[in-house]
C-alpha positions as CSV (number, residue, x, y, z in Angstrom):
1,X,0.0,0.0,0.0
2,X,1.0,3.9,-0.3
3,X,1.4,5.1,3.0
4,X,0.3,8.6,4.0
5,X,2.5,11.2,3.2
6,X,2.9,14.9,3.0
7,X,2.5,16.0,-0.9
8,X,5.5,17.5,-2.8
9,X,6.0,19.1,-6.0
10,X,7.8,17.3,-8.7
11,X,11.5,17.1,-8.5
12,X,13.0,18.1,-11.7
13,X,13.8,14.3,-11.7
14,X,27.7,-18.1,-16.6
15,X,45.9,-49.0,-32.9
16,X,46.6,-49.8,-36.4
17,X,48.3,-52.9,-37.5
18,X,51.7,-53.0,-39.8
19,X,50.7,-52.4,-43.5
20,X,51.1,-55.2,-46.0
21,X,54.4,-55.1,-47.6
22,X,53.6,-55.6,-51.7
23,X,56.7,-55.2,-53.1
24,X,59.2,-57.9,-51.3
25,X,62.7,-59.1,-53.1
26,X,62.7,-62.4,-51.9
27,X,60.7,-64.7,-54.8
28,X,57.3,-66.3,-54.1
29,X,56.5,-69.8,-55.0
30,X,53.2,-70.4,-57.2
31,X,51.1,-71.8,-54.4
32,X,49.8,-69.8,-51.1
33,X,49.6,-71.1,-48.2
34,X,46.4,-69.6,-46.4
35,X,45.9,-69.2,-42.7
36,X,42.3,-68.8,-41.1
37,X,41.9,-67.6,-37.8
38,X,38.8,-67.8,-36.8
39,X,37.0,-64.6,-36.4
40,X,34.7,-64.2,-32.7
41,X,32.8,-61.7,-31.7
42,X,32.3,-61.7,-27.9
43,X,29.0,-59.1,-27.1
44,X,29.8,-58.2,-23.2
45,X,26.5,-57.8,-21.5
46,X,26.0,-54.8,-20.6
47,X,24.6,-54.2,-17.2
48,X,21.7,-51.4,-16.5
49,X,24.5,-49.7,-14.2
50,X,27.0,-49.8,-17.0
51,X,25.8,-49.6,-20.5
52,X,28.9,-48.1,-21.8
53,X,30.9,-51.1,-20.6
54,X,30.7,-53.0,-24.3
55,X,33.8,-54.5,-25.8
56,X,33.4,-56.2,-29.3
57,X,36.5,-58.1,-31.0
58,X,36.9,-57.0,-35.1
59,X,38.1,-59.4,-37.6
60,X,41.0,-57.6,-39.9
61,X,42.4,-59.0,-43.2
62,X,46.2,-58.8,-43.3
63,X,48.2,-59.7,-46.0
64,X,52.2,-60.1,-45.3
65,X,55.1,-62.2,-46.5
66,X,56.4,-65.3,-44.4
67,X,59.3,-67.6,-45.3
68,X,58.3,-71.2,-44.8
69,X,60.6,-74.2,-45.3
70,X,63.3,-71.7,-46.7
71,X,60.8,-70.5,-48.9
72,X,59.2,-66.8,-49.1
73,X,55.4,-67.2,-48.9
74,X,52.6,-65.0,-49.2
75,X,50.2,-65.7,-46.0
76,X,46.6,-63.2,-45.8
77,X,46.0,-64.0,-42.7
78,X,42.0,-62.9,-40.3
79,X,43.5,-61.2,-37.4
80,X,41.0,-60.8,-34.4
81,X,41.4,-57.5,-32.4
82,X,39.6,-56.8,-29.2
83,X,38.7,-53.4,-29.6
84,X,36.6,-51.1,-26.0
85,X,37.5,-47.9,-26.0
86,X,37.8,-46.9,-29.5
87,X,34.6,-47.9,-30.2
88,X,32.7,-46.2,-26.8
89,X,34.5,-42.9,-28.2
90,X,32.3,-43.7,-31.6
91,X,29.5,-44.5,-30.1
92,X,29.3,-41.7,-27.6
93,X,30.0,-39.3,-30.7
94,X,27.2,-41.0,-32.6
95,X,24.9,-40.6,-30.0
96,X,26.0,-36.9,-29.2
97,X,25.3,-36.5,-33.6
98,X,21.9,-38.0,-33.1
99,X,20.2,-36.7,-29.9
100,X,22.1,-33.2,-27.8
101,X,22.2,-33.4,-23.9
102,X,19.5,-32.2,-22.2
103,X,19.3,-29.1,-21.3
104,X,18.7,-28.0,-17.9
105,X,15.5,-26.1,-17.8
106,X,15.7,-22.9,-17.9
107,X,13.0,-19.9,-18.9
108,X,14.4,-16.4,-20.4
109,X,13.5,-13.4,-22.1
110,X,12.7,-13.6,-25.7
111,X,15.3,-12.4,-28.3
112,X,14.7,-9.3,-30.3
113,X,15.1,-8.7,-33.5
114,X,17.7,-6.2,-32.2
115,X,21.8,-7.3,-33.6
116,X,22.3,-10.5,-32.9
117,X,24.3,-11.4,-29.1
118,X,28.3,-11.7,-30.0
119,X,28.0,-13.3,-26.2
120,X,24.7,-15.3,-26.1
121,X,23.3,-16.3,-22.6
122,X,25.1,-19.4,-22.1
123,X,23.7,-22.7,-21.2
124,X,23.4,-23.5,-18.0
125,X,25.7,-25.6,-16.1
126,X,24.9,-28.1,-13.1
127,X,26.0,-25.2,-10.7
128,X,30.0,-26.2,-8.7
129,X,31.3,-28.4,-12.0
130,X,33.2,-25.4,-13.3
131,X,36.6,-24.2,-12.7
132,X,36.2,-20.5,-11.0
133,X,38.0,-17.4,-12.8
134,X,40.3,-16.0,-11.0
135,X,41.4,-12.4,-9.9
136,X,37.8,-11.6,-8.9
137,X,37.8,-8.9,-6.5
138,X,35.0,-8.5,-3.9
139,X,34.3,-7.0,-0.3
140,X,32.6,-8.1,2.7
141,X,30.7,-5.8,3.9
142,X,29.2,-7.8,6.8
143,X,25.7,-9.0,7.5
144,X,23.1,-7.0,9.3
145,X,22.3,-7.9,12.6
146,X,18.7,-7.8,14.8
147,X,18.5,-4.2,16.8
148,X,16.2,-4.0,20.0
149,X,14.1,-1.3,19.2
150,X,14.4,0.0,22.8
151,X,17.8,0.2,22.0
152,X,18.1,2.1,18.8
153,X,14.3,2.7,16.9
154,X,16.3,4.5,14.3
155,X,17.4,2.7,10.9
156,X,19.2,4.8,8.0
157,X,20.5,4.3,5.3
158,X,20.9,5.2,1.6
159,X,18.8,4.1,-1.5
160,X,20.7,2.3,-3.8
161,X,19.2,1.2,-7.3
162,X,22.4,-0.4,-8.4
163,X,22.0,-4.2,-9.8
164,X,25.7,-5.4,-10.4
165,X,25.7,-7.9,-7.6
166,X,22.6,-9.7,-9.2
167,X,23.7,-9.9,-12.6
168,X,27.2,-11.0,-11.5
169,X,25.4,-14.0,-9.4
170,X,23.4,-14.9,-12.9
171,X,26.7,-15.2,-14.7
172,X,28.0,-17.2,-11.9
173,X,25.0,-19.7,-11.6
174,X,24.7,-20.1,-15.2
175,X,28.6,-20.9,-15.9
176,X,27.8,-23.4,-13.8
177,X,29.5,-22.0,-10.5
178,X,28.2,-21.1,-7.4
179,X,28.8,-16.9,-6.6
180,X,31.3,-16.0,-4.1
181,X,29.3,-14.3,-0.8
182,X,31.3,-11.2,-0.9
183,X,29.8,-10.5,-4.5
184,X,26.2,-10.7,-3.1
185,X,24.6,-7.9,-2.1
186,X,20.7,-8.5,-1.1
187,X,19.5,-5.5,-2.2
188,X,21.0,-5.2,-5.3
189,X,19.2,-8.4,-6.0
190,X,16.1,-7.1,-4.6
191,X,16.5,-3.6,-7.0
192,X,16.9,-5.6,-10.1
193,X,13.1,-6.5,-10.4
194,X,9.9,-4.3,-10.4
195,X,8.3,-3.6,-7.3
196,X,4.4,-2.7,-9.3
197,X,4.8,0.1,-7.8
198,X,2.8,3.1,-9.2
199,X,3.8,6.1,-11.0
200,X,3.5,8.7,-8.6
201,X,0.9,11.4,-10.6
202,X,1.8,14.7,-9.1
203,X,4.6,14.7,-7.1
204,X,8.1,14.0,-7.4
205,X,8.1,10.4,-5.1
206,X,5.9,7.8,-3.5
207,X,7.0,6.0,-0.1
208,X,5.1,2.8,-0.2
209,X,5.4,-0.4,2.2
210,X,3.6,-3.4,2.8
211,X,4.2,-6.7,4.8
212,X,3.0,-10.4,5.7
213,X,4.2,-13.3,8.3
214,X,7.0,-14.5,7.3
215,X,6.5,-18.7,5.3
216,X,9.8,-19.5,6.0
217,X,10.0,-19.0,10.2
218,X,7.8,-20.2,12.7
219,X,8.9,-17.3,15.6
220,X,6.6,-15.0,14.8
221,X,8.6,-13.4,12.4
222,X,7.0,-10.9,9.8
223,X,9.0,-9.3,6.7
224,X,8.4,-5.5,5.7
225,X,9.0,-3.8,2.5
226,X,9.7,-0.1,2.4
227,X,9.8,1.1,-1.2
228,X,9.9,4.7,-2.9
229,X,9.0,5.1,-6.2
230,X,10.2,8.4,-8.6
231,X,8.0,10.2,-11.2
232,X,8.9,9.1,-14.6
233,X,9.6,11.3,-17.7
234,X,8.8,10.0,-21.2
235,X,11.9,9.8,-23.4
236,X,10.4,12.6,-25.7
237,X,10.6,14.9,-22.9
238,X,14.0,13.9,-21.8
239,X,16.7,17.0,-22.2
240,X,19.5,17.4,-24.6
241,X,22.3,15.1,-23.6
242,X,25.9,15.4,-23.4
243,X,27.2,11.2,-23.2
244,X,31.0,10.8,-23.1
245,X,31.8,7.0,-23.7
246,X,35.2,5.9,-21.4
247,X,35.9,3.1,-23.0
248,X,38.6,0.3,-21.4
249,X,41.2,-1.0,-24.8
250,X,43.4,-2.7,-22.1
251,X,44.7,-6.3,-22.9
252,X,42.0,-7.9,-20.1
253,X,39.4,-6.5,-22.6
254,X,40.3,-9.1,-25.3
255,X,39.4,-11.7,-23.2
256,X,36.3,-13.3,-24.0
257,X,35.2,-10.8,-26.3
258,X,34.4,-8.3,-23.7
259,X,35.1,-5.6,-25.7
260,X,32.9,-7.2,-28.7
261,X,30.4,-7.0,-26.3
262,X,30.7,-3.4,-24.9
263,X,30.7,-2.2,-28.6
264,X,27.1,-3.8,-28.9
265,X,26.0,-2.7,-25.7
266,X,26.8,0.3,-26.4
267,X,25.2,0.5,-30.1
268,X,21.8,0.4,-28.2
269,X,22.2,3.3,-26.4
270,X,24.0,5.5,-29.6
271,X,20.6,4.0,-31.2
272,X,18.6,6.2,-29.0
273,X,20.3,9.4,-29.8
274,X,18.7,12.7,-30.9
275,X,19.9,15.7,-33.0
276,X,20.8,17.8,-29.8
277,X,22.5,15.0,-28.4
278,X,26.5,15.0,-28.4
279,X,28.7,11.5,-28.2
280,X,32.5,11.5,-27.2
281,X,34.7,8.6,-26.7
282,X,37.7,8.5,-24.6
283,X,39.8,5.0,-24.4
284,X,42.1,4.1,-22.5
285,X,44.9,1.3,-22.2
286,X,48.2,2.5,-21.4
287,X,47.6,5.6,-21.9
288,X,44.2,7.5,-22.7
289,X,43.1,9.3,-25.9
290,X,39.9,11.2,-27.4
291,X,38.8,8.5,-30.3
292,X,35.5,10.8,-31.0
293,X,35.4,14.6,-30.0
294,X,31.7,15.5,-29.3
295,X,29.5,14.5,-32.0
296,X,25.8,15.2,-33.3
297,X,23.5,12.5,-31.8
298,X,22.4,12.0,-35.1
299,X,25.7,11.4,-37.0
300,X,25.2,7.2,-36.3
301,X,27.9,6.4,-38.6
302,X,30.6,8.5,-37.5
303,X,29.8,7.6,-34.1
304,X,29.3,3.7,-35.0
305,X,32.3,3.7,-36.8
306,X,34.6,4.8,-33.9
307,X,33.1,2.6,-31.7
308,X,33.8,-0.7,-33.5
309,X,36.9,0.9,-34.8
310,X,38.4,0.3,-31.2
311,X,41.3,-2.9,-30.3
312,X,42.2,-3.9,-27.0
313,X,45.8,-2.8,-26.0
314,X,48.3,-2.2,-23.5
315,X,48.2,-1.9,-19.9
316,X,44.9,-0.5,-17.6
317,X,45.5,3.2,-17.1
318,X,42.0,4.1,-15.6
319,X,43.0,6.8,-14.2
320,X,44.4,8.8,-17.1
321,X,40.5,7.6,-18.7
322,X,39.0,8.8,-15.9
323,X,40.7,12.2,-16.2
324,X,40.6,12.8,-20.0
325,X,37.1,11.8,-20.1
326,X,35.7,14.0,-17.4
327,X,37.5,17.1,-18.8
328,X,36.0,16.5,-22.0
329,X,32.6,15.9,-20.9
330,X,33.2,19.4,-18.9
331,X,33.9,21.1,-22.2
332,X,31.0,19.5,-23.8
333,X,28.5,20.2,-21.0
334,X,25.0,21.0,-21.6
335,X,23.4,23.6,-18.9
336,X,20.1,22.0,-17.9
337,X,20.4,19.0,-19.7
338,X,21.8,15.7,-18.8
339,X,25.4,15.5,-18.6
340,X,27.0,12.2,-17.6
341,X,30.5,10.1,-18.4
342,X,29.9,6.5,-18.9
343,X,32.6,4.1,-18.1
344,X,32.7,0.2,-19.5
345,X,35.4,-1.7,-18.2
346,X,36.4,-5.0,-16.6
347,X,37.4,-2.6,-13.6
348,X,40.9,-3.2,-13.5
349,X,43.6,-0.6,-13.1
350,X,47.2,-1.7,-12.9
351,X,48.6,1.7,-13.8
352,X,48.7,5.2,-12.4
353,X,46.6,5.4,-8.8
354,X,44.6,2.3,-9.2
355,X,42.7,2.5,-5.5
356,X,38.9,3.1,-5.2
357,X,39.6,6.1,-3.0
358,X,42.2,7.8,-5.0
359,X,40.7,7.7,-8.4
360,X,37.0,8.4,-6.4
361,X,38.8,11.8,-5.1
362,X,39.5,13.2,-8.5
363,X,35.9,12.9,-10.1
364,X,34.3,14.2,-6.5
365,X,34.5,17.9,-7.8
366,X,32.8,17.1,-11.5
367,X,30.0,14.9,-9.9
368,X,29.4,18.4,-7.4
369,X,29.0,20.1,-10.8
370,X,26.7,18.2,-12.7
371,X,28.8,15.5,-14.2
372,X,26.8,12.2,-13.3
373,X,28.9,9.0,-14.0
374,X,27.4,5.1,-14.8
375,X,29.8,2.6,-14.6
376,X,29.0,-0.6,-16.3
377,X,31.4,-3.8,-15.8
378,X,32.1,-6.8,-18.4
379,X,33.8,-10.0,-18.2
380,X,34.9,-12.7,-15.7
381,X,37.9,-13.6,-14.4
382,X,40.4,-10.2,-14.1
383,X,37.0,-8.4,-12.8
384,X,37.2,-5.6,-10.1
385,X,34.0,-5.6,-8.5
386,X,34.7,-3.4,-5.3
387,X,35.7,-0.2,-7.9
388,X,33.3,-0.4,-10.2
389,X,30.6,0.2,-7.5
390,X,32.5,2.6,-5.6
391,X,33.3,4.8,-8.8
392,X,29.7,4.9,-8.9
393,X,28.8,5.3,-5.7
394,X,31.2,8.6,-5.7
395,X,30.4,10.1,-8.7
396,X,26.6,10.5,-7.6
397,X,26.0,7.3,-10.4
398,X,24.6,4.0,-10.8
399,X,26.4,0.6,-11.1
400,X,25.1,-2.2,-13.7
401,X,26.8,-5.2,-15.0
402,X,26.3,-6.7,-18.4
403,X,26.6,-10.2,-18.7
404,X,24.6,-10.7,-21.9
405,X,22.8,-8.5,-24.5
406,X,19.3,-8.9,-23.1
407,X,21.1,-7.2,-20.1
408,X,22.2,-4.6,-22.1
409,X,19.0,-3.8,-24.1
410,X,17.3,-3.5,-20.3
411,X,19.8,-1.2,-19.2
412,X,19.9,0.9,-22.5
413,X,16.7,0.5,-23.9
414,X,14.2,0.0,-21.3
415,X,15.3,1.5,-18.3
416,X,16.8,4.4,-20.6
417,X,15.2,7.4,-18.4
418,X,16.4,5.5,-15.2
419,X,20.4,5.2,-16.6
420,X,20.1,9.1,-17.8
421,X,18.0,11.3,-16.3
422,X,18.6,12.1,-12.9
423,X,15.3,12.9,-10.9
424,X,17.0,12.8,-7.0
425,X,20.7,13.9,-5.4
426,X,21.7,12.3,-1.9
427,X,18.2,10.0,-1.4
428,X,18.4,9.1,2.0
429,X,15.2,7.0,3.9
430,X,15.1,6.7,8.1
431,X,12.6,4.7,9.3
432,X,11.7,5.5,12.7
433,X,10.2,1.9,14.4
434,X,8.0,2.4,17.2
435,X,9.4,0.9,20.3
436,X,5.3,0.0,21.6
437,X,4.8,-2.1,18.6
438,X,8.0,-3.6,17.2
439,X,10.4,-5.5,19.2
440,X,13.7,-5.9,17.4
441,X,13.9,-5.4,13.6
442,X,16.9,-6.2,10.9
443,X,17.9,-4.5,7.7
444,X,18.4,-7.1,5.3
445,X,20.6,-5.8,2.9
446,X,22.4,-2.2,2.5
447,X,25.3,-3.1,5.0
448,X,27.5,-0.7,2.7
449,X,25.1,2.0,2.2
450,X,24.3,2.6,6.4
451,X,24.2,6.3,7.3
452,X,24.2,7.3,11.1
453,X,21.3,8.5,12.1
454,X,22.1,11.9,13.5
455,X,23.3,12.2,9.6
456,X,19.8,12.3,8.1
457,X,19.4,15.5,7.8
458,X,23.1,16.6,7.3
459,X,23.2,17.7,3.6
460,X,26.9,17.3,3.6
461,X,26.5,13.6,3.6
462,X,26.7,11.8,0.1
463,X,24.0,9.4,-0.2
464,X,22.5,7.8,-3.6
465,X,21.2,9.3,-7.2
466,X,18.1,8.5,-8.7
467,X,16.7,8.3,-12.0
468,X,13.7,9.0,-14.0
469,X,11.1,6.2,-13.0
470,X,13.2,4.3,-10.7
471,X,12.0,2.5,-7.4
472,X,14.1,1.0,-4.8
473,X,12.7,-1.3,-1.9
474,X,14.2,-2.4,1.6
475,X,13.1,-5.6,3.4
476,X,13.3,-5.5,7.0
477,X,12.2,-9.2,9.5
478,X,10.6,-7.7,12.2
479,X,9.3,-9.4,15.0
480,X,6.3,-7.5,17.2
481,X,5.8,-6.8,21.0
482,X,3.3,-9.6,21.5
483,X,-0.6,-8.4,21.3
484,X,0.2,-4.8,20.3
485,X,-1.3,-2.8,17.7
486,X,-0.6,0.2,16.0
487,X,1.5,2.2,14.3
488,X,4.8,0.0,13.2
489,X,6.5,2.8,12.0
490,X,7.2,6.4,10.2
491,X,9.1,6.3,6.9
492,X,11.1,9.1,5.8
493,X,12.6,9.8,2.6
494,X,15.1,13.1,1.8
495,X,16.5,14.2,-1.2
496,X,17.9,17.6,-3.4
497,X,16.5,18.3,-6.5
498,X,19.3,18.3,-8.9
499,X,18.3,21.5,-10.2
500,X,17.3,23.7,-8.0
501,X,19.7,21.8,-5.2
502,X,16.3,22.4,-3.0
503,X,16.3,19.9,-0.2
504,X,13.0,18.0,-0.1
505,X,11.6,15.6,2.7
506,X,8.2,13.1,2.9
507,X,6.6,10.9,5.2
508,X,4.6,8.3,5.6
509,X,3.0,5.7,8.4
510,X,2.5,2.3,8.2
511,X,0.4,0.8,11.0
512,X,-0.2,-2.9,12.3
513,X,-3.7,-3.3,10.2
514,X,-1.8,-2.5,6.9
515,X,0.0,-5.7,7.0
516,X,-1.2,-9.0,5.3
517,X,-2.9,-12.1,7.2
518,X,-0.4,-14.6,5.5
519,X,2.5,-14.4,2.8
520,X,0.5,-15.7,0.2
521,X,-2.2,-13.3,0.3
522,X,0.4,-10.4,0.3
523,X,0.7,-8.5,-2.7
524,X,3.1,-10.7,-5.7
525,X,5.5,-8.1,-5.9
526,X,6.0,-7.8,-2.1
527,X,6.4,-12.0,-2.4
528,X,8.9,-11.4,-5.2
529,X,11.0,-9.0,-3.3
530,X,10.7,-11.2,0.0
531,X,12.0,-14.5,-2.0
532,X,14.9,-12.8,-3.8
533,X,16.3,-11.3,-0.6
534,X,16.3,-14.8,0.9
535,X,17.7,-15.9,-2.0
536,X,20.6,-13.4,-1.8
537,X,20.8,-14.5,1.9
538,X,21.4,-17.5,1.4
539,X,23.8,-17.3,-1.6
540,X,25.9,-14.8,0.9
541,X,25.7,-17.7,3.8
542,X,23.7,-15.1,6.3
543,X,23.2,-16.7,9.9
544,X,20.3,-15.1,9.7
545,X,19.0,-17.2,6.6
546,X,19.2,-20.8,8.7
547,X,15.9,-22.5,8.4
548,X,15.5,-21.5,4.6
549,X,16.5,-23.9,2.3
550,X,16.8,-23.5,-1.8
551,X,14.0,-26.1,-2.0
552,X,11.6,-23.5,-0.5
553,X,12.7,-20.7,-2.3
554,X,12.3,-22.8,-5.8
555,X,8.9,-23.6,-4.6
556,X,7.4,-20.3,-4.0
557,X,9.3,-18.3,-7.2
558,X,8.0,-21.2,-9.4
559,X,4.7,-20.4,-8.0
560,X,5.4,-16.3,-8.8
561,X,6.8,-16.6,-12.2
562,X,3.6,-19.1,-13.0
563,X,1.3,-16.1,-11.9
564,X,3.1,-12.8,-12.9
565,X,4.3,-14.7,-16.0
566,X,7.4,-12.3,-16.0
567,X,10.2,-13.2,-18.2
568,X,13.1,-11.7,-15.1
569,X,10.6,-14.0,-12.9
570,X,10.8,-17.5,-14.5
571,X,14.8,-16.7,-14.8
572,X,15.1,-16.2,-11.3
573,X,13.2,-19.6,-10.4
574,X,15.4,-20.8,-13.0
575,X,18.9,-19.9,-11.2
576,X,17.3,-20.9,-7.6
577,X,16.0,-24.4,-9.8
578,X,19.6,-24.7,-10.6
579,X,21.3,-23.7,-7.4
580,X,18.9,-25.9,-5.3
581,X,19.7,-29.3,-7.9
């Protein structure tokens, strides 16, 4: 449900035997003396345990010269060879020629009739028979505990509408491995699917938050959701934008055609350009150049042709990329339109200051200014994780990973608003529990996004963008004072507008007879959202996940993607169906 709230105006928001010998010196005698060997074939039976176990013996006609009685004769003799493995090999290659492996089931977006994938969603793997890449570079960012709510009724933290972590997982699960837990992040996985929330019609946001019992505890244990939803802005209405492409030509970018796959990706988006749009390029290997200076929207080809003009190369200088690109997209800026540098990159950085916090110090001051940055990772194996998101995180951006095209068409083509247009600067919620009511409660999820609570009204604190149409959601367990009733809780949401750098704040209330009588009479959305941070639990290894098994989680997101009929819904229950065989 929308909680009550105070209105606002719009924010301007995975073995042959020896040959015969023909030609011999030694004179043959008229008459041949022929030796048969009998030929036998000996069928093993095969045992239902063991069917590939059968060993057959092949009769072979060999013709050689023998001397007999001082005399050369020519002998063609039936040589019987026991033959196994050779001929399992055939078979097996037969059988591979005549029927393919099964498949493990799996349910995914249709294809487009967009350019074809140059890396298709691979097949799914039985999940731990692959070798893990290496060099992949996560933090721990610790799990959430429970907080008495006599203790501290205060929880704060920053939105975050990132989805890296989840789409790393997928490529994980379907290569057939299972995801390390540093690379899970539960809300991340929890942000990369709709909440059906709606469109809020005259203001700038919507706090919304539902909840049910919890199906998978038998304390007493209920699970909240605490959402906000942003006004959208059609794509017609969107302002002029200035893009600046930093593109990674390093070495690493060869592998696995990950830079094949960024030139695609990034296809889409140059698609979607308009006349007042400009498009520069800046790569960067071992050292960093300007490919494109700032270019018409309109001028495909010339933008096109840069693009898959590019070859990987050298060493990783991100920081010269970062720099060159940033200073470009100042020159290039567009005052009141959308201004943003987007980085693609495997995220590793082996020359120049290569640290999150160094390279996140020099783009502070053009992120202050307007300059918005999206960083968007590729590859596995070689993969830096931890900067990608903080690069983001620091240059008031958003995070995304792109493990396939269908990821990239959903990042470029149908969140498009959401990657561009920035609606929100510094969105910050506190939820403020009622001590009467709820007992203890626990954040699941946004252990690297926690603000202190004295901090939620401190403007100087750097907290998350939003875009155009976004929604982010938080699932808290909660567990009540027994027999009360009443108001659970006040949510708070602050943000500045990006224009106007007017700080806005809303609230809402959500009360005890707002909540659902069982799980499965909650809204779908809210089950979604409940299944896919348990999910994420458990993937991470969260104490706080024991009881909850795969097997329940496959049931009930079988159940969802059978009712919402959801293309991102059946391929979740696929990688849980997966993970839990």
């Amino acid at each position: 449900m929308q909680i009550r709230q105070t209105a606002v105006s719009p924010a301007h928001n995975q073995h042959k035997l020896n040959p015969s010998k023909e030609d011999d010196p030694m004179k043959i005698k008229p008459f041949t003396l022929i030796l048969l060997a009998l030929s036998i074939i000996l069928l093993a039976a095969c045992s239902s345990a063991a069917p590939e176990t059968v060993q057959v013996e092949v009769t072979r006609v060999v013709t050689e010269i023998v001397e007999v009685e001082g005399e050369a004769v020519e002998v063609t003799v039936l040589v019987v060879e026991t033959v196994s493995e050779a001929i399992e090999s055939e078979i097996a290659a037969e059988e591979t020629m005549e029927e393919p492996a099964a498949e493990a089931p799996i349910a995914v977006a249709p294809q487009t009739d967009s350019a074809e994938s140059i890396a298709p969603m691979p097949t799914p793997s039985p999940v731990g028979t692959a070798v893990p890449p290496a060099d992949m570079f996560f933090q721990d960012y610790g799990v959430n505990p429970y907080i008495l709510t006599s203790a501290d009724n205060l929880s704060t933290f920053s939105l975050d509408v990132d989805t890296g972590s989840y789409s790393i997982a997928r490529r994980y699960i379907n290569d057939g491995l299972m995801p390390p837990p540093n690379a899970i992040r539960v809300e991340e996985f929890v942000n990369s699917f709709d909440q059906g929330y709606l469109n809020p019609p005259d203001t700038g946001f919507a706090v919304y938050a539902d909840g049910a019992p919890s199906p998978f505890h038998n304390d007493g244990t209920y699970f909240l959701r605490v959402g906000v939803q942003g006004y959208d802005v059609e794509e017609e209405f969107r302002p002029a934008a200035a893009l600046t492409f930093v593109i990674d030509v390093s070495g690493s970018m060869g592998q696995d055609n990950r830079l094949g796959l960024v030139k695609e990706s990034l296809q889409l988006l140059v698609d979607r350009m308009r006349s007042d749009d400009t498009v520069a390029i800046v790569v960067y290997g071992s050292n960093a150049r300007v490919v494109l200076n700032p270019t018409n929207g309109s001028d495909r080809s010339t933008i096109l042709s840069a693009i898959y003009g590019l070859n990987s190369e050298g060493s990783t200088n991100l920081e010269a990329g970062l720099n060159l690109g940033y200073e470009l997209a100042n020159r290039a800026y567009k005052p009141g339109g959308i201004n943003r540098v987007i980085i693609a990159s495997d995220g590793v950085a082996n020359v120049g200051n290569t640290g999150p916090e160094a390279l996140a110090a020099q783009i502070r001051g053009y992120a202050d200014s307007g300059i918005s940055l999206t960083t968007i990772g590729f590859g596995m194996g070689n993969y830096n994780d931890v900067l990608m998101e903080q690069l983001a995180d620091n240059g008031d951006g958003n995070y995304a990973y792109v493990d396939n095209m269908d990821e990239a068409e959903r990042l470029f083509v149908d969140n498009l608003m959401s990657t561009l247009q920035t609606i929100a600067l510094d969105a910050k919620i506190q939820v403020e529990f009622d001590a009467n009511v709820v007992q203890q409660y626990r954040l699941i999820g946004y252990e690297n996004r926690a603000i202190a609570d004295q901090d939620f009204r401190n403007d100087d604190i750097d907290a998350a963008e939003f875009g155009a149409g976004h929604s982010a959601a938080a699932i808290y367990a909660v567990q009540f004072v027994p027999g009360a009733n009443g108001r659970i809780g006040t949510v708070n949401l602050r943000w500045q507008d990006p224009d106007t750098r007017r700080v806005q704040e809303i609230s809402g209330t959500f009360n005890t007879w707002d909540l659902s009588s069982s799980f499965e009479s909650a809204p779908t959305h809210f089950q979604l959202a409940v299944v896919t941070s348990q999910f994420a639990e458990l993937l991470r290894g969260s104490y706080w996940a024991e009881g909850v098994t795969y097997n329940d989680l496959r049931i009930w997101a079988d159940r969802l993607a059978a009712q919402m009929n959801d293309a991102d819904v059946h391929e979740l229950a696929s990688l849980i169906r997966q993970v839990s065989s």
